[in-house]
C-alpha positions in Angstrom: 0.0 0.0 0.0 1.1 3.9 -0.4 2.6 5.8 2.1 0.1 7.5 4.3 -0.8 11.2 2.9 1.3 13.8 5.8 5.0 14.3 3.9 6.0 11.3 2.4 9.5 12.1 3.6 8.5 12.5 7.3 7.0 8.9 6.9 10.4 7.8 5.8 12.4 9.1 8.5 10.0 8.1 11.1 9.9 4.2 9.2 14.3 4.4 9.6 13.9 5.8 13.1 11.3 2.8 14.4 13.3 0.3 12.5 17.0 1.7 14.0 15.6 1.2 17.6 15.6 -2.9 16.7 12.8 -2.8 19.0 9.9 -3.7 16.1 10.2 -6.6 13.1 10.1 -5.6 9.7 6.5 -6.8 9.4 5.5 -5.0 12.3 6.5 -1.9 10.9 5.1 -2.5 7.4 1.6 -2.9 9.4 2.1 -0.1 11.4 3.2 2.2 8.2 0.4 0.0 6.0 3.2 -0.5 3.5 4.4 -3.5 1.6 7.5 -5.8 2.5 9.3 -5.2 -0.4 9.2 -0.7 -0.2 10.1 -1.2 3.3 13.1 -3.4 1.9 13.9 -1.0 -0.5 13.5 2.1 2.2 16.4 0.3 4.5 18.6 -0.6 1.5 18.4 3.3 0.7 19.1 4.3 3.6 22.1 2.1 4.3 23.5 3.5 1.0 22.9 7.1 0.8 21.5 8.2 4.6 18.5 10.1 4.8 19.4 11.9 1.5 18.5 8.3 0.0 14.9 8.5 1.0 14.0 11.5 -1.4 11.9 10.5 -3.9 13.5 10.5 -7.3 12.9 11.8 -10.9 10.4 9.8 -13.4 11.2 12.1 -16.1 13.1 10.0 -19.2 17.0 10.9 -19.3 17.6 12.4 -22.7 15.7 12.7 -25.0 13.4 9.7 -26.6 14.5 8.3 -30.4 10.6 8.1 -31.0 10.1 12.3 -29.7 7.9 13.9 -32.3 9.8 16.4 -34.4 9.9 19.6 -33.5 8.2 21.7 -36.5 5.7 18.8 -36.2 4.4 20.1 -32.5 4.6 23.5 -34.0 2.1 22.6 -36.5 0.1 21.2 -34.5 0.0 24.3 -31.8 -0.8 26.6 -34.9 -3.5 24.2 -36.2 -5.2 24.0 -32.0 -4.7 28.0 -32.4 -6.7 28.3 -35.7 -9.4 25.7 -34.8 -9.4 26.0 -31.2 -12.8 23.6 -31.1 -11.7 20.9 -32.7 -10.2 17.7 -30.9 -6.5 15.6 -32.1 -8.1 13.3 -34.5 -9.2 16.5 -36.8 -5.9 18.2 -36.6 -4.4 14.6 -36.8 -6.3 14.3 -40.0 -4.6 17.6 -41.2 -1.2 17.2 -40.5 -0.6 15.2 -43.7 -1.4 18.3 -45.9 1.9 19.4 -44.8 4.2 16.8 -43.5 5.6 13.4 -44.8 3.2 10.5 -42.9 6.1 8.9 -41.4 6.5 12.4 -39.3 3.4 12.5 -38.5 2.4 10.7 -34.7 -0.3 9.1 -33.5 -3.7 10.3 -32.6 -3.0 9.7 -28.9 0.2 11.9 -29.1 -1.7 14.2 -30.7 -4.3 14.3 -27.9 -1.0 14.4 -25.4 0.6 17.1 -27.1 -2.5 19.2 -26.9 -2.9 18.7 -22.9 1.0 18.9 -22.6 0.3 22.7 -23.9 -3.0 22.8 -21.9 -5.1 22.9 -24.8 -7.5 20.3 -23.7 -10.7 21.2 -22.2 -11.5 18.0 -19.2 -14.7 16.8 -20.3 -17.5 15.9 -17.8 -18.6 12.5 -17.6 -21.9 11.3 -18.8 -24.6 9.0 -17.1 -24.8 6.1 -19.2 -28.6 5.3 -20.4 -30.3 3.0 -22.8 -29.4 3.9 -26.3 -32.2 5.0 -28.4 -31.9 4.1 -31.6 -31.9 6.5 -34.4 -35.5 6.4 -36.6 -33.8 6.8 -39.9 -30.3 5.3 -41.1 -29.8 6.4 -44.9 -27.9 4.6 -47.6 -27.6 7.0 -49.6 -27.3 11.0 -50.2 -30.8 12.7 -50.1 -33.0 9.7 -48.8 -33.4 11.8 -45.5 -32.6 15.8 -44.6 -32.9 16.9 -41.3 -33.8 20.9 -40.8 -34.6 22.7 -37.6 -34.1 25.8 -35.9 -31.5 25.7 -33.5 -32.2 27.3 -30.0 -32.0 31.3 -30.7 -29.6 33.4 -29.0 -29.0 37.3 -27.8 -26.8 39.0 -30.6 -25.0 42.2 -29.5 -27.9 44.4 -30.8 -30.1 42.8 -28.0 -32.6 41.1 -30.7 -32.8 37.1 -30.9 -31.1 35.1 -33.8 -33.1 32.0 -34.9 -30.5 30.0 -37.5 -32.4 27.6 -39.8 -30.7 24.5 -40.2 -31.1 22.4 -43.2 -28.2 19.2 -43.7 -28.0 15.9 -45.8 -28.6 13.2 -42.5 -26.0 10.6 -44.6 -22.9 13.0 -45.8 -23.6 15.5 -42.8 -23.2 17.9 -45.4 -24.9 21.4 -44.1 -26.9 23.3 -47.1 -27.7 26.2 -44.9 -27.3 28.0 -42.0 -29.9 30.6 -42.4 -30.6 33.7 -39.5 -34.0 34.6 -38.9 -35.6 37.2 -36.7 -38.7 34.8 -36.3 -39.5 31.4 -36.9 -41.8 31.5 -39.1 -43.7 29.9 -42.2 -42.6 32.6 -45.1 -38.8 32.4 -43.5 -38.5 28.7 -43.6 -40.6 28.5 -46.7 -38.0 31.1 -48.6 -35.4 29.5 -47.5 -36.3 26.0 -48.4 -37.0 27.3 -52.1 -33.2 28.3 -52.4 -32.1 25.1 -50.8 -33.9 23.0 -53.1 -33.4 25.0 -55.8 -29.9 24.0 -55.8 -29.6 20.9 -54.4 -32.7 19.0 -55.5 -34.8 17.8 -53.1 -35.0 14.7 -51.1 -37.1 11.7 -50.5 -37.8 12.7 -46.5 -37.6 15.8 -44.2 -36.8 14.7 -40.8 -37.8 17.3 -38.2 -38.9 17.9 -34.5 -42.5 18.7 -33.7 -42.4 22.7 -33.3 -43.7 24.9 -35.2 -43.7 25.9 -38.5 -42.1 22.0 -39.2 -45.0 20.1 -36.9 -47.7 20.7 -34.1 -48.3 17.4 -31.8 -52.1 18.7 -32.1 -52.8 18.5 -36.0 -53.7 15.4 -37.8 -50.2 13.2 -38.2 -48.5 16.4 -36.8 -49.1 18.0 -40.5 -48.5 21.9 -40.8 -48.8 24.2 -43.8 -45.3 23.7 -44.5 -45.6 19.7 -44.3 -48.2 20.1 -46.6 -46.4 22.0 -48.9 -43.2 19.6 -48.7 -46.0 17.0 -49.7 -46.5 18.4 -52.6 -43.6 19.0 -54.2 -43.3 14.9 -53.3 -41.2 15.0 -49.8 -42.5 13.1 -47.3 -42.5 15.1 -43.6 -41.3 12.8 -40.6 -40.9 13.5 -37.5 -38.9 12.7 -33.9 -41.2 11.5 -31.6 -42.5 14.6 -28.9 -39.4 15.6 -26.6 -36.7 13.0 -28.3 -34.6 15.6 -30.1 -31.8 12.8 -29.4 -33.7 11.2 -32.1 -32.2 13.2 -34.5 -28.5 13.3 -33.1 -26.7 13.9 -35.9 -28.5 17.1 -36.2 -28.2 18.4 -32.3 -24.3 17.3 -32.6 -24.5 19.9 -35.6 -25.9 22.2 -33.3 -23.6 21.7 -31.2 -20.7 22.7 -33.3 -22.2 25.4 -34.6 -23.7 27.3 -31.3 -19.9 27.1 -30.1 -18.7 28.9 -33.1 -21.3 31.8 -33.8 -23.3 32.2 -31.0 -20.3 32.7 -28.3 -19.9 34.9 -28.3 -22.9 36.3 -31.2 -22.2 39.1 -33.7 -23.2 42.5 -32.8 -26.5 42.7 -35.5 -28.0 39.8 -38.5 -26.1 40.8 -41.1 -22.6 40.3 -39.1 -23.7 36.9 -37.3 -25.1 35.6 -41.0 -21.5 36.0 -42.2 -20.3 33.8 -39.3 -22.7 31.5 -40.1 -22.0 31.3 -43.6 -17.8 30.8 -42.2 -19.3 28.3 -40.1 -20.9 26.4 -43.0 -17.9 26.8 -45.0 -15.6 25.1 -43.0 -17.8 22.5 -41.5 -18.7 20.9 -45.4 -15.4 21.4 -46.9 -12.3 22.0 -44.3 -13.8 20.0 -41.1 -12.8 16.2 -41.0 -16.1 14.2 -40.2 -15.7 11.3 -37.8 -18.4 9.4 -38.8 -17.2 10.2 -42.6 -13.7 8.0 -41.9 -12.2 11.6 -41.4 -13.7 12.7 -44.9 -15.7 16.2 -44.8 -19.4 16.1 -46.1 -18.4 18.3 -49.4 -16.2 15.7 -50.4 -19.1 12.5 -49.6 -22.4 13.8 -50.3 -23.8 13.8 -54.1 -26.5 16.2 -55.6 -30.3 14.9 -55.7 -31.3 13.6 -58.9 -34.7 14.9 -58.4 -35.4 18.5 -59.0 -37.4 20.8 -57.3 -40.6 21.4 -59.1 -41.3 25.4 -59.6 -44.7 25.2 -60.6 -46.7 22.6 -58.4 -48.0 19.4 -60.4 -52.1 19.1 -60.2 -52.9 16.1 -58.1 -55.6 13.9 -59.4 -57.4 11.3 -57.4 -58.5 8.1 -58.4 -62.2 7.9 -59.5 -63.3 5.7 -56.3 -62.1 8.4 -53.9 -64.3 11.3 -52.8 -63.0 14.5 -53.6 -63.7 17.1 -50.8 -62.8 20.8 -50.3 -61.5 22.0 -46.8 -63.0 25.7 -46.3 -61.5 28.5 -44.5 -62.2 27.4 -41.1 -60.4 23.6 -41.9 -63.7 21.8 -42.3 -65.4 20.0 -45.1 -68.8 19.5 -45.7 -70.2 16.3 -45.0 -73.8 15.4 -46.6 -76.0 18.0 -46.9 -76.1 19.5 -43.2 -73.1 17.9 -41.4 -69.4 19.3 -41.0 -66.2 17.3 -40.6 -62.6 19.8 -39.1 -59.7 18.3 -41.0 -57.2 20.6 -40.6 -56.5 24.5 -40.4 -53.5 24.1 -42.8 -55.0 22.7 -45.6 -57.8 25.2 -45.7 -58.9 25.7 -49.9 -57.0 22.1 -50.4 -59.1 19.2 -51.8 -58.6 15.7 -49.9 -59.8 12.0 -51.0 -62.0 9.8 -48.9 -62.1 6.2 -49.4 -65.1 4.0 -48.0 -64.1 1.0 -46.7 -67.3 -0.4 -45.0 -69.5 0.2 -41.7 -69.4 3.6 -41.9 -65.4 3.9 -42.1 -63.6 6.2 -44.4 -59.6 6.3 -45.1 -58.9 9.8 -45.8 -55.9 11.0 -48.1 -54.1 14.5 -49.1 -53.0 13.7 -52.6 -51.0 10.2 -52.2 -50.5 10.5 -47.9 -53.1 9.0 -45.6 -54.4 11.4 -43.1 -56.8 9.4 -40.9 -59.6 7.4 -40.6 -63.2 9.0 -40.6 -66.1 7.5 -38.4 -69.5 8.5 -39.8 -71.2 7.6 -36.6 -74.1 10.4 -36.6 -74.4 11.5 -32.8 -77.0 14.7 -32.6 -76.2 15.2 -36.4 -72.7 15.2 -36.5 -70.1 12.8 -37.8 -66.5 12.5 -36.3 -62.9 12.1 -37.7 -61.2 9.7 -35.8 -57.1 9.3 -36.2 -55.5 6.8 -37.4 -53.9 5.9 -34.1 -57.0 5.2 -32.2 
């Protein structure tokens, strides 16, 4: 066992002072000192040699210097690259190194990670509690089967006004289309900004968002709002984490992440200046930043361009001849019979839906090609009922 925490020297000189007196056996002491037989050995054999100058503790550090040390102008690149990036970890600036020396200069990840915290440029990192893994919905193939968008949390800029960044990235290449500032997060923002997205990348199959607004509302029909609707018909199909999961869609919040850490601490005085470091941020995380889960790649370099592209003018939807065609009104209803009333759904007020009777009453209601819910035309006091699909 260790010596006991009071000066480890004092311990020593009191151990050589009990053991001089002859009056106590070896394993005596080592109880009464809670050390082992062989230090207490070692202690005496010390002391017999050298005298109580013996019993200070001696240097661990390496006698001259190691064949394997890392060169020199090597640790100075990798200073200057901590300096430039200072939020990225050793296996990024790891990954960089070989753009300017030979790779049999270059060390390990591990020394890299040690040479950072040699220079105290490592920031300790807290420990997590462990819990169940939830698995993530979605897991792409391919480029554009999946985006994720949201708006990250907004922040104070120096102006005293709140920054909401839109967020819009390809969930399989990582790659980040936008970054987008808002002063409100809203349906015409998002919507605007959407329209340049897809205007040059294409569009994808999915849209994977949380459930706040303008994306989704846990109260509409299949958490449908204008803009799913919209993203419907220009043939995306909405999706959505389940209600307080965002870890659901962690590749997006680790994003977030990243991002929050370089633009929003500290912000940029007014929009104009914090969209620049957003568009920096973008910049550098697509084509400079090595990805991890990219095998050190960066998204710019991995992800591909959709092969479907976005439709300016939206295509007329026409529903089969066994469906009944019915227009929602202003108020999200549609008329049902001659005197009854059915509320669809707010956001798809002047849009036609298709009902399809399956039997007893039950109707399978569609927008265009998407199933909405189920409608129960069980008259109670004159009025019939939409039921979800979930009951």
């Amino acid at each position: 066992m260790p010596w006991k925490e009071s000066t480890t020297m004092e311990q020593k000189i009191e151990f050589i002072c009990e053991w001089r007196t002859g009056n106590h056996t070896i394993t005596e002491l080592c109880r009464s000192f809670e050390i082992s037989r062989p230090t207490a050995y070692k202690i005496i054999a010390r002391f017999e040699e050298e005298g109580y100058e013996g019993l200070r503790e001696l240097s661990r550090k390496p006698r001259g210097t190691h064949p394997n040390a890392t060169d020199e102008m090597v640790v100075g690149g990798i200073l200057l690259l901590k300096e430039k990036h200072k939020l990225w970890g050793a296996k990024k600036i790891h990954k960089l190194l070989y753009n300017d020396f030979s790779e049999e200069k270059i060390p390990t990840v591990l020394t890299v990670h040690n040479i950072l915290k040699k220079h105290g440029l490592v920031s300790p990192q807290k420990r997590l509690r462990r819990v169940k893994p939830i698995h993530p919905i979605f897991d792409p193939k391919l480029c554009n089967e999946v985006w994720s968008a949201d708006y990250k949390g907004k922040f104070l800029m120096g102006n005293k006004i709140y920054c909401h960044p839109l967020t819009i990235a390809d969930s399989k290449s990582r790659f980040v289309f936008t970054a987008k500032g808002h002063y409100k997060e809203n349906l015409a923002s998002a919507k605007a900004e959407f329209t340049k997205v897809f205007r040059k990348y294409g569009i994808p199959q999915q849209i994977h968002t949380d459930n706040g607004s303008p994306f989704g509302s846990v109260a509409a029909i299949q958490r449908f709002t204008r803009l799913s609707y919209w993203f419907i018909e220009l043939g995306i199909m909405p999706v959505y984490s389940d209600p307080s999961h965002p870890e659901q869609n962690g590749r997006h919040e680790r994003m977030h992440r990243d991002l929050k850490a370089a633009c929003a601490k500290p912000s940029a005085h007014d929009l104009k200046a914090q969209q620049r470091r957003l568009n920096s941020f973008v910049k550098e995380y697509n084509h400079v930043r090595p990805h991890e889960a990219l095998e050190m790649q960066t998204p710019a370099s991995v992800h591909e361009f959709s092969t479907r592209p976005f439709p300016e003018k939206i295509v007329r939807f026409d529903y089969d001849s066994e469906l009944k065609v019915l227009k929602v009104t202003r108020n999200g209803s549609v008329r049902w019979g001659s005197y009854n009333w059915v509320y669809v759904s707010a956001s798809l007020q002047g849009k036609h839906i298709g009902a399809l009777e399956m039997g007893n009453g039950i109707w399978r209601i569609f927008y265009r090609n998407v199933f909405l819910g189920f409608l129960a035309t069980i008259y109670h006091l004159g009025q019939a009922k939409l039921r979800s699909n979930l009951i």
